[in-house]
N, C-alpha and C positions, 0 to 999 in steps of 0.2 A: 939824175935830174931831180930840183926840188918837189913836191908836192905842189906847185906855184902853176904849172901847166894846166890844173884842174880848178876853175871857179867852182862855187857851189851850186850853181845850175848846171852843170857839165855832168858834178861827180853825182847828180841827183838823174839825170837823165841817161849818163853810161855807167853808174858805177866806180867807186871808187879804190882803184887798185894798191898793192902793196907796192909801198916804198921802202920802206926797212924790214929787213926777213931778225924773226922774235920767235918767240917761244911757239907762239901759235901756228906760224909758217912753218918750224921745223917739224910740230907735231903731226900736220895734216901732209906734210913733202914723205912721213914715215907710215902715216896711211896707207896713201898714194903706192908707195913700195909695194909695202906688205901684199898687197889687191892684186898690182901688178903682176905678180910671180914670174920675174922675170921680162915681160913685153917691154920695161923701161929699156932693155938693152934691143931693141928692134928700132924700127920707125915708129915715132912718137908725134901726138900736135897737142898744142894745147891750144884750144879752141875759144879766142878771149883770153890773151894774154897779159893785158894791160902793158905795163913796162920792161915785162920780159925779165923778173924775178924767179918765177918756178921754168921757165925756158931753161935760166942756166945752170939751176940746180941740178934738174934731171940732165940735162948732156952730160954730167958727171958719170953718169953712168953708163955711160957705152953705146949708145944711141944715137941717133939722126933726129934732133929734137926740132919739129919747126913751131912754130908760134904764128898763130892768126891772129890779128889786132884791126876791128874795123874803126877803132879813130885813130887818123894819120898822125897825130904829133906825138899819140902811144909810141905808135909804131914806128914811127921815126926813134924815141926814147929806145925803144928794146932795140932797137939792131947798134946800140950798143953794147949789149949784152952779150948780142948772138948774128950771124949772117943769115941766117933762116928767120926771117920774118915775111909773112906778105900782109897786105892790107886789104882786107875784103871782108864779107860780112858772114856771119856762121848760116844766114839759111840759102846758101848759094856758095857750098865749099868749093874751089878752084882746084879740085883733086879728083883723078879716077878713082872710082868703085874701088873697096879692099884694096886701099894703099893702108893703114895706117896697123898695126899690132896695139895702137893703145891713144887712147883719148883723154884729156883732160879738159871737164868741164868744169870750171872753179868759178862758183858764185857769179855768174854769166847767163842764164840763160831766164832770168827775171828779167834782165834790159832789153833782149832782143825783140826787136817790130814782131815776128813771129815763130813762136816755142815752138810750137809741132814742126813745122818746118825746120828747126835748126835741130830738133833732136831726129827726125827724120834722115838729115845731110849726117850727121853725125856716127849711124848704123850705117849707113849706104857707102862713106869713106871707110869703115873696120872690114879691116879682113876677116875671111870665118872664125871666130874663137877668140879675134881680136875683143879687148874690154873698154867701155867707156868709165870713167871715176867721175863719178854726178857731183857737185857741191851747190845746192841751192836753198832761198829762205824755208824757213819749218814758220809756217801758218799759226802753229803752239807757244811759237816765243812769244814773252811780254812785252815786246818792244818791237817798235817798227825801227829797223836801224837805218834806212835813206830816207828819215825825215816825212813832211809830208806839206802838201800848199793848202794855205786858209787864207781865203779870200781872194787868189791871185797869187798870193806871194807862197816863194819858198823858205819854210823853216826847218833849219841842220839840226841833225841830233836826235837821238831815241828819242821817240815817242811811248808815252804806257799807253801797253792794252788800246791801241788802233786796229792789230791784227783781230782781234776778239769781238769786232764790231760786224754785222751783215755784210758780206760780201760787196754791195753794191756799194755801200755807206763807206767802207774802209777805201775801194778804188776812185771815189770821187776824191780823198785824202791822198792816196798815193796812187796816181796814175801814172805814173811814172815808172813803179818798179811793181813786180810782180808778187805772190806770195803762195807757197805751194802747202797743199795736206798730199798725204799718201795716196791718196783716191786720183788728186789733179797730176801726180807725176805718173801713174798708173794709165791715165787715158792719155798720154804724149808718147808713150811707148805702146801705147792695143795697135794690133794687127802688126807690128814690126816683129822681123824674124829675129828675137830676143829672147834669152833669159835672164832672170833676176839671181846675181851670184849672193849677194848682201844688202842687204836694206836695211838702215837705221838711222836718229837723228843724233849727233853731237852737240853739247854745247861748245863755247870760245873759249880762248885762254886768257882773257880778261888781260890782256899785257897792258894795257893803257891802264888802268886800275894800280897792277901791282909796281908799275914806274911811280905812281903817285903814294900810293899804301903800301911798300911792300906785306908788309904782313896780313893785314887786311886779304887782299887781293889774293898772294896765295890760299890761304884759307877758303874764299871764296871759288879759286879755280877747281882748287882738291874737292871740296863738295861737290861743286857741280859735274865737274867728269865723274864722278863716282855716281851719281844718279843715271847717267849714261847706260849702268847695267842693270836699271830698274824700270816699271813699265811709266816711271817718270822723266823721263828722256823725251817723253811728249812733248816738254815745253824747252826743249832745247834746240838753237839758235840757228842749226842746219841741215837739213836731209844728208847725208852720207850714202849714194848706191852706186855699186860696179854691177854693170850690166853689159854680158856676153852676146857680141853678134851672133847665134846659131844656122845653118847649112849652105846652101852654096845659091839661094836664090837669090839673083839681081832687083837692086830697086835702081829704080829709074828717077835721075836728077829730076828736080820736081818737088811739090806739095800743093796739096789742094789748102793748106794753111787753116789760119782762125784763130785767134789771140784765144785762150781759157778763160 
């Protein structure tokens, strides 16, 4: 399906999904693995699937991959992909407790009406030991990447240094999409029976850049991934955490909620 299903109010309000899998998809689908250790060959969801691109990558590997998509013409799109799609919304998952060995949450949980909630349903669907794979904005990037409205209207396209503004100041600009530091994704998981396996931020793989610049563009990707192992990774483009449901207490469908 084109890109043409999404206006720019749409991809500004839910997020705007992969359509072509590139350099950057395959790096973070080899994350994803790595983290896994194995669980991709279990029951799997990816929680905010958009079109159902990393749905069908991961059934490659041995799994019952189902894909949740709370806007229906997404989800219409990916059950091309795949027969496991449902349409429903991540903070009210349609799953018993300790169904799932592995969660994909991919740059998804900025849109949702409410965070705590959906990373709540998130631990409460993981079986014991089962892992969630986080992907959401880092607060440290230079650039707001879903735009932002002035005066009313919405304008497409990175923004500088919007995130770097007061808190209050930066969500009247982007009320729309959310923006996380290490501290905001720390209080959506307090008191959930968790642990923290890996924590770090990555920058992109610039593929739109290197289509237009090759050379440019790579140069630019290799530097920045190489900052990745320095404590300047600060200002890169997205939080990275796999986080383990630990022991065998029950949570109860639910949340007392509250946007961050």
């Amino acid at each position: 399906m084109p890109p043409s299903i999404d206006t720019p109010t749409r991809a500004a309000q839910l997020g705007e999904p992969s359509y072509v899998w590139r350099a950057g998809q395959q790096r973070r689908l080899a994350m994803i693995l790595r983290w896994a250790e194995g669980r991709e060959r279990g029951r799997v969801l990816e929680n905010g699937c958009g079109v159902g691109m990393y749905v069908e990558k991961l059934a490659a590997y041995g799994g019952t991959v189902v894909g949740l998509e709370y806007d229906f013409p997404r989800a219409r799109t990916a059950r091309q992909r795949s027969p496991h799609i449902v349409n429903a919304a991540g903070e009210a998952l349609p799953f018993p407790e300790a169904t799932f060995d592995l969660i994909l949450s991919h740059e998804v949980i900025e849109h949702v009406a409410d965070d705590r909630a959906a990373v709540r349903e998130m631990v409460r669907a993981l079986k014991p030991g089962g892992r969630i794979v986080l992907f959401c904005p880092n607060r440290g990037y230079p650039f707001e990447t879903h735009g932002i409205y002035w005066r009313g209207r919405y304008s497409f396209g990175n923004k500088p240094l919007v995130n770097y503004l007061p808190r209050r100041l930066r969500d009247r600009l982007a009320p729309h999409v959310r923006i996380y530091t290490r501290g905001d994704l720390e209080r959506l998981f307090a008191g959930l029976p968790v642990r923290f396996v890996h924590r770090t931020v990555i920058f992109g793989a610039y593929d739109n850049i290197i289509a237009r610049y090759p050379r440019l563009g790579r140069w630019l990707r290799g530097l920045l991934q190489t900052l990745e192992r320095t404590p300047l990774r600060w200002f890169g483009l997205s939080h990275f955490w796999v986080v383990e449901r630990v022991g065998n207490t029950g949570i109860a469908a639910g949340d007392e909620g509250g946007r961050n």
